[in-house]
DSSP file (Angstrom, degrees, kcal/mol; ACC not computed):
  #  RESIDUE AA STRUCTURE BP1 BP2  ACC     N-H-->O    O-->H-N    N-H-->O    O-->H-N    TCO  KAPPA ALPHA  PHI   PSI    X-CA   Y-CA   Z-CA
    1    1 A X              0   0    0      0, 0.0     2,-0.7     0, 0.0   110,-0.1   0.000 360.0 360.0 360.0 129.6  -28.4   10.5    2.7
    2    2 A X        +     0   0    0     22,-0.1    22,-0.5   108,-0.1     2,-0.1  -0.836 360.0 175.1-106.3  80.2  -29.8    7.9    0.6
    3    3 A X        -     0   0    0     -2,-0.7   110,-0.6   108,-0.3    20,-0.2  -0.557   8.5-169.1 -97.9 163.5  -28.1    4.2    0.7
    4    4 A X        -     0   0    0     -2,-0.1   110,-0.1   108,-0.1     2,-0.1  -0.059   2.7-164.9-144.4  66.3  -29.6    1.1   -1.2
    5    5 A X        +     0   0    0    108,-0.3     2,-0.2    89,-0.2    16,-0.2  -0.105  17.5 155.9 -68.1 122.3  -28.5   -2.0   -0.8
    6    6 A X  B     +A   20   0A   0     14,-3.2    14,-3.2     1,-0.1   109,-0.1  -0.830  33.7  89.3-144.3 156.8  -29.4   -5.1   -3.3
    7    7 A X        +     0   0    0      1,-0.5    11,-0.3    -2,-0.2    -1,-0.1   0.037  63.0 132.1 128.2  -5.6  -28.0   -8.6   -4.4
    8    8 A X        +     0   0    0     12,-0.1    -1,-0.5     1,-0.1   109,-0.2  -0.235  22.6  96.2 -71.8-165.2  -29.8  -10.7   -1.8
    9    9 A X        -     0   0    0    107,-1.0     2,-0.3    -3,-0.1   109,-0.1  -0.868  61.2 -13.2 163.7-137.0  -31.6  -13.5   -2.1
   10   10 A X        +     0   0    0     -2,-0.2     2,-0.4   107,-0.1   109,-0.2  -0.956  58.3 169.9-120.3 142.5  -32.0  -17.3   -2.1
   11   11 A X  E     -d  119   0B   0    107,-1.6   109,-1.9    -2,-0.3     2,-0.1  -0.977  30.2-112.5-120.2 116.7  -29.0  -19.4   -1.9
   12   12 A X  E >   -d  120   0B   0     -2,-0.4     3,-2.9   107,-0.2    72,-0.2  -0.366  47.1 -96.2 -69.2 152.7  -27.5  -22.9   -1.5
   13   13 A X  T 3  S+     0   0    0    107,-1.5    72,-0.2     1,-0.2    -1,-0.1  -0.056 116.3  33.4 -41.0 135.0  -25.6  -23.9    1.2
   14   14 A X  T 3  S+     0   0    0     70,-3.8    69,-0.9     1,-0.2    -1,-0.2   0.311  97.4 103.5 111.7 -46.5  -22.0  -23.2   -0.6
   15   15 A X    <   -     0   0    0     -3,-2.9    69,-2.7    69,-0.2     2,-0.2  -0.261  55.9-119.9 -93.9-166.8  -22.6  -20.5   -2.6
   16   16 A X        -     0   0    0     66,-0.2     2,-0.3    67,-0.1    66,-0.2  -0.570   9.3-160.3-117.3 165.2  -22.2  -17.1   -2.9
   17   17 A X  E     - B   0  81A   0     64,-0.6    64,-1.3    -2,-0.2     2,-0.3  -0.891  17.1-139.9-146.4-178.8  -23.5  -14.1   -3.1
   18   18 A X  E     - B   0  80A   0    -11,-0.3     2,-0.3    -2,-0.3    62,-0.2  -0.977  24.1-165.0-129.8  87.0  -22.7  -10.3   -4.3
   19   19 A X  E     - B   0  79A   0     60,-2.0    60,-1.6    -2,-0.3     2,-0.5  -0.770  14.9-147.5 -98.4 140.9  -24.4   -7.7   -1.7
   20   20 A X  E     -AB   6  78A   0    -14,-3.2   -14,-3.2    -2,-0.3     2,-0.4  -0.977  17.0-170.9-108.2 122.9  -24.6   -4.0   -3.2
   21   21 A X  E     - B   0  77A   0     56,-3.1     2,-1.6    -2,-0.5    56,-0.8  -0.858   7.1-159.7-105.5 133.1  -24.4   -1.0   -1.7
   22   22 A X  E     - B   0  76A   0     -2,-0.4     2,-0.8    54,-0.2    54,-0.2  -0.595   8.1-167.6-124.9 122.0  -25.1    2.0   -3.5
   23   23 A X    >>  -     0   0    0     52,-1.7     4,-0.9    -2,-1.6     3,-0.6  -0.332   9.9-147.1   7.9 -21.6  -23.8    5.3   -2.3
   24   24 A X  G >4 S-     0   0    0     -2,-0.8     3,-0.6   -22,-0.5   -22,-0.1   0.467  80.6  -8.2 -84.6 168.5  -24.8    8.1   -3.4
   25   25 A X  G >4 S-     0   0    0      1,-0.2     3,-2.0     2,-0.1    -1,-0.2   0.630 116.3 -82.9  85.4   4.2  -22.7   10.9   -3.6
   26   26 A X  G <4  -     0   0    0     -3,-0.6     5,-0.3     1,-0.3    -2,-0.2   0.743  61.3 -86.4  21.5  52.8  -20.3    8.7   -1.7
   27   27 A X  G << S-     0   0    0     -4,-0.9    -1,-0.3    -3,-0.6     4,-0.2   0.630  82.0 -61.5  78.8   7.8  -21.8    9.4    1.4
   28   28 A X    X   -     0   0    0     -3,-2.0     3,-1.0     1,-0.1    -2,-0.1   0.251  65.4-105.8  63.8 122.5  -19.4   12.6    1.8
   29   29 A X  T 3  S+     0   0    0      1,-0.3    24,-0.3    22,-0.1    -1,-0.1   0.399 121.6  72.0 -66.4 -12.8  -15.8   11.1    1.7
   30   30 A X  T 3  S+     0   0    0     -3,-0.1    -1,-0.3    22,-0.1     2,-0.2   0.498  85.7  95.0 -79.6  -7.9  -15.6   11.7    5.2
   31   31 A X    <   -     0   0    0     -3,-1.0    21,-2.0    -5,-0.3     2,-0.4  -0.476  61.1-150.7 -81.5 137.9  -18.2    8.7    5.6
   32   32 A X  E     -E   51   0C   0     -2,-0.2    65,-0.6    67,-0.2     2,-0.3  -0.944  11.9-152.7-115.4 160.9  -17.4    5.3    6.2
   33   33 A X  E     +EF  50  96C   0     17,-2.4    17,-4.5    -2,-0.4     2,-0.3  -0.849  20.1 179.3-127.1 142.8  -20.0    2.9    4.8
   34   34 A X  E     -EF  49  95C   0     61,-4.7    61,-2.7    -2,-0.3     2,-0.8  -1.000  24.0-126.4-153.7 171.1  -20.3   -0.5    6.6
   35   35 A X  E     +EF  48  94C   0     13,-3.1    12,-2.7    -2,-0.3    13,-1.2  -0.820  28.7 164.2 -90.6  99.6  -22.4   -4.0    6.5
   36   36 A X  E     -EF  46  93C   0     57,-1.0    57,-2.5    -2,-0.8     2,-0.4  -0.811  19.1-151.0-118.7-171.6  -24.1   -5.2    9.3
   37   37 A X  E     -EF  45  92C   0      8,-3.1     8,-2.4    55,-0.2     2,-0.6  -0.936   5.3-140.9-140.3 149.5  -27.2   -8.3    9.3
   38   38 A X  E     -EF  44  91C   0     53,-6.7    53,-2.3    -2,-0.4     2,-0.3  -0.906   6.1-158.2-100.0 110.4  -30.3   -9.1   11.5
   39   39 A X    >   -     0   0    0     -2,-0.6     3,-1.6     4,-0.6    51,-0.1  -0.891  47.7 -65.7-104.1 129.5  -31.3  -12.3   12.4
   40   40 A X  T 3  S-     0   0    0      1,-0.3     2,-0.7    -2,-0.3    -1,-0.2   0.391 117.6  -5.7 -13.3 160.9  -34.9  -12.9   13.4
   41   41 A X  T 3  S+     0   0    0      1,-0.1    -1,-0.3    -3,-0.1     2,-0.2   0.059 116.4  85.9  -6.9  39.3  -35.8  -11.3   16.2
   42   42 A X  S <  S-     0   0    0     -3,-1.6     2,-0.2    -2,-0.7    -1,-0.1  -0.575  72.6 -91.5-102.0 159.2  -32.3   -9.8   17.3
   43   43 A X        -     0   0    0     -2,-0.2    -4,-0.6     1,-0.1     2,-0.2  -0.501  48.7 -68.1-100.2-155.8  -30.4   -6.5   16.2
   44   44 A X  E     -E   38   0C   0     -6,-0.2     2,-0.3    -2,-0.2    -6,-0.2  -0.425  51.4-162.2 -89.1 108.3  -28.3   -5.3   13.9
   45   45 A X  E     -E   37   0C   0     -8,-2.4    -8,-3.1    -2,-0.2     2,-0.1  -0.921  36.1-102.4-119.9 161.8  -24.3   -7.0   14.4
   46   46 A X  E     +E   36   0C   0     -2,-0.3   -10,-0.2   -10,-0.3    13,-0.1  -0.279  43.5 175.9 -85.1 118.7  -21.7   -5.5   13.0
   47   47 A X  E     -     0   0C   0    -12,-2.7    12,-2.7     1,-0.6     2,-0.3   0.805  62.2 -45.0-117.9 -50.3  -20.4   -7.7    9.4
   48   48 A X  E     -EG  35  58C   0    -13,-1.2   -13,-3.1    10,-0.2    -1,-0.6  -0.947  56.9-170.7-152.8 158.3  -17.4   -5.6    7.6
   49   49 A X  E     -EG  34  57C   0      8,-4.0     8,-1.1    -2,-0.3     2,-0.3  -0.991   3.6-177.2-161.9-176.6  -17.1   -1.6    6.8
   50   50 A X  E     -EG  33  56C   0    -17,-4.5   -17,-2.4    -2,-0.2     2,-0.4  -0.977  18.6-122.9-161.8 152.8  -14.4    0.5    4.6
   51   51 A X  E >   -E   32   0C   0      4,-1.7     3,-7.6    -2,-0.3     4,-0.3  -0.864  41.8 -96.2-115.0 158.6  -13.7    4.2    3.8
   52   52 A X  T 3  S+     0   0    0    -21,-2.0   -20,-0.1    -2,-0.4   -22,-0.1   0.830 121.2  59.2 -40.3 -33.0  -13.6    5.5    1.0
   53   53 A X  T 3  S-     0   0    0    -24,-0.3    -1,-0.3     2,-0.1   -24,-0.0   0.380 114.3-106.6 -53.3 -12.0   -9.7    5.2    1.1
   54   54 A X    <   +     0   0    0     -3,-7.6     2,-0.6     1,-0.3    -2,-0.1   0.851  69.4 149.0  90.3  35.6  -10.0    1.9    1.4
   55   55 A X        -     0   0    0     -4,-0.3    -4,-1.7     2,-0.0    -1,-0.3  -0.929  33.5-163.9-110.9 120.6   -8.9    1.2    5.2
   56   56 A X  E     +G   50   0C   0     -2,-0.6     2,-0.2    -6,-0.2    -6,-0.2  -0.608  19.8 179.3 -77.7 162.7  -11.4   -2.5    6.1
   57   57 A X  E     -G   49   0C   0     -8,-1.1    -8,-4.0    -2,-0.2     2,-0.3  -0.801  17.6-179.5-147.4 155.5  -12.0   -3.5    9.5
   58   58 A X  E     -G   48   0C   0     -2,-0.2   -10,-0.2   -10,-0.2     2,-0.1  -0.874  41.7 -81.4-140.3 171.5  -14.5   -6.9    9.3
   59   59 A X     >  -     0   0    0    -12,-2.7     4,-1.3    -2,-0.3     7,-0.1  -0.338  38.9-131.5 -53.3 128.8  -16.0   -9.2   12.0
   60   60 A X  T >4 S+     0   0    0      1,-0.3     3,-4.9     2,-0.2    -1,-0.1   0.929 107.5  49.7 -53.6 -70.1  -13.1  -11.7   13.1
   61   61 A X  T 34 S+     0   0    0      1,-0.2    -1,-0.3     3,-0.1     4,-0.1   0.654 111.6  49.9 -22.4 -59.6  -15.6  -14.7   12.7
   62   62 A X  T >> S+     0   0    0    -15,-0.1     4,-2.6     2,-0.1     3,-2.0   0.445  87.7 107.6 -92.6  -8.4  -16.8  -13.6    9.1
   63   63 A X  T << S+     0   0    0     -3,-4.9     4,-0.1    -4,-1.3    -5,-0.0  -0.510  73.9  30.5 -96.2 145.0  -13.3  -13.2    7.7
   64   64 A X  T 34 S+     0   0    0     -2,-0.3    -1,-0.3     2,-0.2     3,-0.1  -0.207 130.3  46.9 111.0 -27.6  -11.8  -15.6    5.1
   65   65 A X  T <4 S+     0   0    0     -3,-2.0    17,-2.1     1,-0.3     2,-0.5   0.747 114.8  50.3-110.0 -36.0  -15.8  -16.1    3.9
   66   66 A X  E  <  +C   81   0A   0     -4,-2.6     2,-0.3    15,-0.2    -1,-0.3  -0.915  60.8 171.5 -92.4 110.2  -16.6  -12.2    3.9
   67   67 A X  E     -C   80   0A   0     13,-1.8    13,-1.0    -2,-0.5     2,-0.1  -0.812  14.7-153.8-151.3 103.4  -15.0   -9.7    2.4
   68   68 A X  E     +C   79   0A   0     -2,-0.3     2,-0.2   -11,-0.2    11,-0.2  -0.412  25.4 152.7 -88.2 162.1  -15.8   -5.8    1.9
   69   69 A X  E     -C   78   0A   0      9,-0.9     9,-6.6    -2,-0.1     2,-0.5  -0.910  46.5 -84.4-171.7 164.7  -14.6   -3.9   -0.7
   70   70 A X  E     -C   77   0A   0      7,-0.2     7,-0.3    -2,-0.2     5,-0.1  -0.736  48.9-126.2-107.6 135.6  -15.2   -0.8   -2.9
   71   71 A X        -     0   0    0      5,-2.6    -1,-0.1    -2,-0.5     7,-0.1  -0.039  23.2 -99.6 -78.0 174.2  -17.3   -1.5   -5.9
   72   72 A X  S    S+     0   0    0      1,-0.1     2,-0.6     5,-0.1    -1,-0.1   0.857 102.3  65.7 -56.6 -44.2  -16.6   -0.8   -9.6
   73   73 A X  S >  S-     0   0    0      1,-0.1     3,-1.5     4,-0.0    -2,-0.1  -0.922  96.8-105.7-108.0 128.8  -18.5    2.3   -9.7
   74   74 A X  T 3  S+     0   0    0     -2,-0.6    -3,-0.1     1,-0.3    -1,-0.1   0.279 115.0  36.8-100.1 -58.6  -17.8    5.5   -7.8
   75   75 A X  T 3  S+     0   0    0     -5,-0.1   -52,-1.7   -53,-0.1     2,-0.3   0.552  93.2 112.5 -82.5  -2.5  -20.6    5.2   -5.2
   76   76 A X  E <   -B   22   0A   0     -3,-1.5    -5,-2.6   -54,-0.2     2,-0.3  -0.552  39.9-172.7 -86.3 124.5  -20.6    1.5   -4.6
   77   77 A X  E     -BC  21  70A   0    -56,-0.8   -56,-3.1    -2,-0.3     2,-0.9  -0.879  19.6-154.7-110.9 140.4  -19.6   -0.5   -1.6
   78   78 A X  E     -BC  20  69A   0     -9,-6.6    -9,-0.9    -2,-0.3     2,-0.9  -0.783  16.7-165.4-135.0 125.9  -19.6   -3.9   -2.3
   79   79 A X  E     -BC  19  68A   0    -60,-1.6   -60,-2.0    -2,-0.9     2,-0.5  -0.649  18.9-168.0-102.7  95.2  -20.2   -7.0    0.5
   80   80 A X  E     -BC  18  67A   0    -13,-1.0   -13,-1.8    -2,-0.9     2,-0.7  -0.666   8.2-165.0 -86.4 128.2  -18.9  -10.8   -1.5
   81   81 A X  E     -BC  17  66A   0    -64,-1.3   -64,-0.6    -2,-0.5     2,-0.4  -0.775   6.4-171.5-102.3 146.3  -19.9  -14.0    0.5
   82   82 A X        +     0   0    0    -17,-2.1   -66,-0.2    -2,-0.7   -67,-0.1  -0.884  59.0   6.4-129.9 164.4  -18.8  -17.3    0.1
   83   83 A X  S    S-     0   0    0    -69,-0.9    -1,-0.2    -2,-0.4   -68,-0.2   0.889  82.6-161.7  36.6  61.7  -19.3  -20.7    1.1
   84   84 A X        -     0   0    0    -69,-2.7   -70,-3.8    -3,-0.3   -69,-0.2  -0.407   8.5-160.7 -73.9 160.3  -22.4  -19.4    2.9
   85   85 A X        -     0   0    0    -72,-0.2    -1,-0.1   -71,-0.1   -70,-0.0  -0.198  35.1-103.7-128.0-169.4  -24.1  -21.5    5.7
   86   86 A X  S >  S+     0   0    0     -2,-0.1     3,-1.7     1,-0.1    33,-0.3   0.699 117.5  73.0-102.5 -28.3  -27.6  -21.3    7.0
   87   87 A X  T 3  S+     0   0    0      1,-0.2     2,-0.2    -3,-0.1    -1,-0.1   0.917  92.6  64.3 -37.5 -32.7  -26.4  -19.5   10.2
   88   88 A X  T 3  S+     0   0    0     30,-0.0     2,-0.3     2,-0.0    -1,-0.2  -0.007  70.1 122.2 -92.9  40.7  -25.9  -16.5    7.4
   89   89 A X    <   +     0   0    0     -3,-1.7    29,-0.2    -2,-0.2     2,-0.2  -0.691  46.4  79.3 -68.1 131.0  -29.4  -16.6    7.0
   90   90 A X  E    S- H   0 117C   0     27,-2.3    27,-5.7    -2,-0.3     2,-0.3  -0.846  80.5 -50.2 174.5-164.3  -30.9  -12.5    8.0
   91   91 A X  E     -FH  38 116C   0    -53,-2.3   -53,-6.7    25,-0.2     2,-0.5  -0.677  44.6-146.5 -96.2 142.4  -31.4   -9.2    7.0
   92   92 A X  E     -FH  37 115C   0     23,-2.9    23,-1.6    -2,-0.3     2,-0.5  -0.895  17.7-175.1-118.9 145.7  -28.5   -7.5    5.4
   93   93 A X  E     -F   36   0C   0    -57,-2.5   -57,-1.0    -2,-0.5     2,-0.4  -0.896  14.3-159.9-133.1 143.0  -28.2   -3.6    6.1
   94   94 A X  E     +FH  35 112C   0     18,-0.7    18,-2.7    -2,-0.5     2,-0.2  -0.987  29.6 163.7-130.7 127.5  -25.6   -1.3    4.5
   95   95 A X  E     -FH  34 111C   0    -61,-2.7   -61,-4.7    -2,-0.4     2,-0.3  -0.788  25.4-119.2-135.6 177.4  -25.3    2.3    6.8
   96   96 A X  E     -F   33   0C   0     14,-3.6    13,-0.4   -63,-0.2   -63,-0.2  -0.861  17.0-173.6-130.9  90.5  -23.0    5.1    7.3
   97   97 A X        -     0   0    0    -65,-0.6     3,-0.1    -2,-0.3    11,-0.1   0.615  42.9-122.2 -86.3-118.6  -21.0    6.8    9.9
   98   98 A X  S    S+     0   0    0      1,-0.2     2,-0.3     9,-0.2    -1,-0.1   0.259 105.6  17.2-127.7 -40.4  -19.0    9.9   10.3
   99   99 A X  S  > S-     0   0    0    -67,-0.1     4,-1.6   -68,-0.1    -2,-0.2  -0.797  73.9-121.4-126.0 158.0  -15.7    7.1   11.2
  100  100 A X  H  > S+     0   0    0     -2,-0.3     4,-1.6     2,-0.2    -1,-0.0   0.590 115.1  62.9-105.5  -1.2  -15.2    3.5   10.7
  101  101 A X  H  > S+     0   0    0      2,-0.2     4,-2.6     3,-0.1    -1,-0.2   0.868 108.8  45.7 -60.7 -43.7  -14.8    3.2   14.5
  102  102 A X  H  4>S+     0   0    0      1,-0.2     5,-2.9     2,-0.2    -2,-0.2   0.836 106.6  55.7 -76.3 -34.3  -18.4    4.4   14.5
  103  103 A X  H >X5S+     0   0    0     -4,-1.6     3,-2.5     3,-0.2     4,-0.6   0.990 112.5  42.3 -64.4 -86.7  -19.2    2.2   12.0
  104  104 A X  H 3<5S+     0   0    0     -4,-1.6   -58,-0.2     1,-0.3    -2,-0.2   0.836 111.0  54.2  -8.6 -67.4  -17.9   -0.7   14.1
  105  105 A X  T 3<5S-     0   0    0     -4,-2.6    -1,-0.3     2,-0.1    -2,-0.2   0.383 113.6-120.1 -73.7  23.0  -19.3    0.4   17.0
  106  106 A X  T <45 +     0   0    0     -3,-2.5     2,-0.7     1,-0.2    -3,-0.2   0.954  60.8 150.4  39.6  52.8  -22.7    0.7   15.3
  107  107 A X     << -     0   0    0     -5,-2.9     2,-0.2    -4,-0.6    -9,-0.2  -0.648  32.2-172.1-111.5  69.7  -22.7    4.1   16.1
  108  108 A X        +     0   0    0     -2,-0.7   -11,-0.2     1,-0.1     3,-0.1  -0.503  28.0 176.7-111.2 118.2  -24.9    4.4   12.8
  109  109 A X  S    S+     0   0    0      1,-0.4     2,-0.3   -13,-0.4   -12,-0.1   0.475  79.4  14.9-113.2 -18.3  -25.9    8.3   11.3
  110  110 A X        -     0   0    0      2,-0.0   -14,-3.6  -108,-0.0    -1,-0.4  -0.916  64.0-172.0-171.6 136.9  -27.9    6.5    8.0
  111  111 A X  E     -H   95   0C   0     -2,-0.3     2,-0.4   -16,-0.2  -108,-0.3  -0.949   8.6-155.5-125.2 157.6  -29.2    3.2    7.0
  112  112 A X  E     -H   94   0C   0    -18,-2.7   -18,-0.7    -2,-0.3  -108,-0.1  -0.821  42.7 -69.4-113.0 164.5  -30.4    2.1    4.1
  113  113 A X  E     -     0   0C   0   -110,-0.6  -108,-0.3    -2,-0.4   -19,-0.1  -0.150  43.1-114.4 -56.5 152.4  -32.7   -0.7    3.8
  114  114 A X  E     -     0   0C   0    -21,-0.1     2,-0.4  -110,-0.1   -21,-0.2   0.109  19.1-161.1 -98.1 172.5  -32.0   -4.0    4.4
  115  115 A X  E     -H   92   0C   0    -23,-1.6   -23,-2.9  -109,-0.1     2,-0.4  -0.985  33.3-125.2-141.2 153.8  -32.1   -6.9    1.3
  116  116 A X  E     -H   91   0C   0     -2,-0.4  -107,-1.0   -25,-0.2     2,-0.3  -0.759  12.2-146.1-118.4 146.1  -32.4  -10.4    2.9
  117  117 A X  E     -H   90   0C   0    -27,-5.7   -27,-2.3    -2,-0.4     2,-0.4  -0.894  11.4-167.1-114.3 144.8  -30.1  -13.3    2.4
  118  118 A X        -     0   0    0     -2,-0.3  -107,-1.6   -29,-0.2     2,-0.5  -0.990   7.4-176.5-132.8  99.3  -31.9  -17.0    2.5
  119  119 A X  E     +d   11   0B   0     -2,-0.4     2,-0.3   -33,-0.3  -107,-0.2  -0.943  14.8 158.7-110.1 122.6  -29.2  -19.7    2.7
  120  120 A X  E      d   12   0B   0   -109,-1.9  -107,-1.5    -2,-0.5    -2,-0.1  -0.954 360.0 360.0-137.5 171.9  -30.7  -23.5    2.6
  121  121 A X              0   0    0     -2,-0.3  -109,-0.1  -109,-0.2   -35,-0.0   0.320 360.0 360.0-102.9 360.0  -29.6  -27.2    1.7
């Protein structure tokens, strides 16, 4: 399974961004797809995930600034931020589990590579 995740970048404090994931095949429909980020030396924590049905679960902090959702086109998972800090400085990873408890629980069957988000004043 092949995910590919795009939209990072550099950013001001404030703004937004658009993270993509893309899909394809949608993962088998029995997959849930979810977001998690890296920050330098650290792993990989847990940021929002969704099934294809549409069921979210996000990270308590992140919600009201983070919000995942299923993208326009069939295969697309799509992660918007706002009113980003520098704490949301890392690497941003979109993977795939068999459940979106697994998901949660980083209990991770495919990742795709990460695209790094740069937030500064």
């Amino acid at each position: 399974v092949q995910l590919q995740a795009s939209g990072g970048g550099p950013v001001q404090v404030g703004g937004s961004l658009r993270l993509s994931c893309s899909a394809p095949g949608r993962v088998s429909r029995r997959y849930a797809v979810g977001w998690f980020r890296q920050f330098p030396g650290k792993g990989r924590t847990f940021v929002a995930g969704i099934t294809w049905h549409d069921i979210k679960e996000s990270e308590d902090s992140l919600k009201g600034r983070f919000s995942v959702s299923l993208g326009g086109s069939e295969d697309e998972v799509v992660l918007e931020m706002k009113n980003l800090q520098p704490e949301d400085t890392a690497v941003y990873y979109c993977a795939s589990a068999p459940t979106l408890g697994g998901v949660r629980q980083g209990s991770i069957e495919h990742w795709g590579q990460g695209t790094q988000v740069t937030v500064s004043s």
